[in-house]
C-alpha positions in Angstrom: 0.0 0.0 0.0 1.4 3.5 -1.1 1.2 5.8 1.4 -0.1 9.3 0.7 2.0 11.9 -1.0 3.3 14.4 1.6 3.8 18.3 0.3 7.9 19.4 -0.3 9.2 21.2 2.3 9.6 24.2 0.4 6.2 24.0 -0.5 3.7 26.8 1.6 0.0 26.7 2.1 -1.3 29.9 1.3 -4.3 31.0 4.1 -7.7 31.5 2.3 -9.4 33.4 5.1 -8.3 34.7 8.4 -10.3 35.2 11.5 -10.3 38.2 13.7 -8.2 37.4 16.0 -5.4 36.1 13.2 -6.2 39.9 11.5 -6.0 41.9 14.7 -2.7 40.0 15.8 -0.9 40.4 11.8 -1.7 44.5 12.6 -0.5 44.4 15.6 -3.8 45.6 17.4 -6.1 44.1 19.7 -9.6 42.7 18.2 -11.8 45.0 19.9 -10.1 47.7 18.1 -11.2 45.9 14.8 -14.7 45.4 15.9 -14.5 49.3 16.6 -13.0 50.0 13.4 -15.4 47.8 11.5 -18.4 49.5 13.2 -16.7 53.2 12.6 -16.5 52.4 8.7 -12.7 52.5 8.5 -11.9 49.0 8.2 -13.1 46.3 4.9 -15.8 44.2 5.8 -15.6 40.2 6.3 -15.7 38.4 3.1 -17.4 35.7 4.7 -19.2 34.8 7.5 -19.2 31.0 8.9 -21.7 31.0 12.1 -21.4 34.8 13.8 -17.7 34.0 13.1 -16.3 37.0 10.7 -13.7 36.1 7.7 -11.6 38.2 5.8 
């Protein structure tokens, strides 16, 4: 029995979607400040929502 192919170490998976916490920590902010943002008008919208959970 072959065993499944594994990926090349030099090989990256590329994120699709990140969550708020992921965002807020990659801008170096807290996620309330996102959530205030978001509500303000001065940050993007989620792309996708998955439950009340907010994807971008």
């Amino acid at each position: 029995m072959n065993p499944a192919p594994t990926p090349a170490k030099s090989e990256t998976i590329e994120r699709l979607a990140w969550r708020l916490g992921e965002v807020a920590r990659a801008l170096g902010t807290s996620r309330r400040t996102i959530e205030r943002q978001r509500s303000a008008g001065r940050f993007p919208a989620p792309d996708l929502h998955i439950g009340r959970a907010p994807l971008w």
